[in-house]
C-alpha positions in Angstrom: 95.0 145.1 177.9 97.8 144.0 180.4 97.5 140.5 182.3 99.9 140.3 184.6 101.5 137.3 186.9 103.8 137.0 189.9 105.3 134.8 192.3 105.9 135.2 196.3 109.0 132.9 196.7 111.6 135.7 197.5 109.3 138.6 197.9 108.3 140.6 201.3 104.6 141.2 201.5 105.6 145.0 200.9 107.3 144.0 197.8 104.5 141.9 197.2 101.6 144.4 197.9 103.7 146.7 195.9 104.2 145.5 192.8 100.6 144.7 192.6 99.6 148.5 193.3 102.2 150.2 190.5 100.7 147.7 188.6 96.8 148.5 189.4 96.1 145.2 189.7 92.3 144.8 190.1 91.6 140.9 190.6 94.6 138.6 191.9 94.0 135.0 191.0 95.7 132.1 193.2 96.6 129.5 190.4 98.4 127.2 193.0 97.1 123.6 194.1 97.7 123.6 197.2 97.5 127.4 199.2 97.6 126.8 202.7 101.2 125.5 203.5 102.6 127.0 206.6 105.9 127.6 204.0 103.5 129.9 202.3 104.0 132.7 205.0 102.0 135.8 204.1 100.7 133.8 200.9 98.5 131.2 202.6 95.2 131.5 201.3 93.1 133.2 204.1 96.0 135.4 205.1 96.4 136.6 201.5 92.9 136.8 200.9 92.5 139.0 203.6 95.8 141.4 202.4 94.0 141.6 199.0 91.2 142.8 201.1 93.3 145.9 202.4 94.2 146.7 199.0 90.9 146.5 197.4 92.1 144.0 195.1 89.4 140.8 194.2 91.0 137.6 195.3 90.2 134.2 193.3 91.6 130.4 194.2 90.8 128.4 191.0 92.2 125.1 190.7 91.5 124.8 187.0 94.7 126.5 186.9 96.7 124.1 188.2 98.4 121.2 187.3 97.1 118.3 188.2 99.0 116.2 191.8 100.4 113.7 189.6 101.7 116.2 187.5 103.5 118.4 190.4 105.1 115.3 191.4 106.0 114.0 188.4 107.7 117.4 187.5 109.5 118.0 190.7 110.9 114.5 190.9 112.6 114.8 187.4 110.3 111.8 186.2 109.2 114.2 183.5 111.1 117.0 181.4 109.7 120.9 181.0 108.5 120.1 177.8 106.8 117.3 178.9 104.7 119.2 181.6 103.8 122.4 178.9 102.1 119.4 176.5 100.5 117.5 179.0 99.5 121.0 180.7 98.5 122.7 177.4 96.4 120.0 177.1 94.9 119.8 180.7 93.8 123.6 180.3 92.3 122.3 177.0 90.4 119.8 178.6 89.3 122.0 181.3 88.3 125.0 178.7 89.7 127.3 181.3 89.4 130.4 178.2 85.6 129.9 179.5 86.8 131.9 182.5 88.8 135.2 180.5 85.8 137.4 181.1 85.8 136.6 185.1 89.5 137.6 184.8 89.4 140.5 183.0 86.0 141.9 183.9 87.8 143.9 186.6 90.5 145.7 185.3 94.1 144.0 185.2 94.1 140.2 186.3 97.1 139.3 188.1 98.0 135.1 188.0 99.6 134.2 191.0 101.8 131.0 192.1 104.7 130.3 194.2 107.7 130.4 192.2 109.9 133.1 191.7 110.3 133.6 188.0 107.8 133.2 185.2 110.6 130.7 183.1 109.4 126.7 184.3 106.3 128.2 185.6 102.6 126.7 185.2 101.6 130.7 185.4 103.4 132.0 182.4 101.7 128.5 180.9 98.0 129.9 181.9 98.4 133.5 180.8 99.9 132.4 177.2 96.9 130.2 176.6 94.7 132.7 177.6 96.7 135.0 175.1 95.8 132.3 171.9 91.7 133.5 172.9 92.6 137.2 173.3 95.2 138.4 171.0 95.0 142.0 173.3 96.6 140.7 176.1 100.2 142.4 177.2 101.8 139.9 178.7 103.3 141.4 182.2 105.3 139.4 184.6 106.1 140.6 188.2 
């Protein structure tokens, strides 16, 4: 069973839309904190929803996904290394028992993880789907 994740930052909403479809992605899920930055262009939360709409793909904001404020910050100011955030992530999804939630996923078809960074590499997505993975051994691992 694939489960898939992407990123906006450097993508046109045709690339975007795109990638999803070759993919047949059936249920997008926003994993960002914060989804309604005017920086988000075509990615703010309404604007996506309603693109996700048009392509018959089910669109989900869950914040249990996320990291928590304090931990954005803390990661983008350099007060904390990459290792640092995976433990002190790992252990938030932990906390949160966010493997409660793979069925709402993956009920659909192929689950897609979304958040704004390019690449999967110092990502909180790629953190998400390979937790998920620990609870689901089936899982292809797919990133956009």
């Amino acid at each position: 069973m694939n489960i898939t994740t992407i990123g906006f930052s450097k993508k046109s909403l045709r690339t975007f839309s795109s990638m999803l479809q070759q993919n047949n992605v059936t249920h997008l899920i926003d994993t960002r904190l914060h989804n309604t930055s005017q920086l988000a262009g075509y990615a703010k939360k309404d604007d996506l929803q309603f693109v996700m709409t048009l392509l018959n793909i089910q669109y989900t904001h869950d914040t249990d996904l996320a990291p928590t404020e304090e931990l954005l910050k803390a990661i983008k100011k350099k007060e904390i290394t990459w290792n640092d955030f995976e433990k002190d992530f790992l252990n938030l999804m932990q906390n949160r028992k966010i493997e409660t939630k793979i069925n709402e996923f993956t009920s659909n078809g192929v689950p897609c993880f979304l958040c704004s960074e390019e690449k999967p590499h110092h990502c909180h997505r790629k953190l998400v789907v390979e937790y998920l993975r620990e609870f689901d051994h089936r899982f292809e691992i797919i990133h956009l």
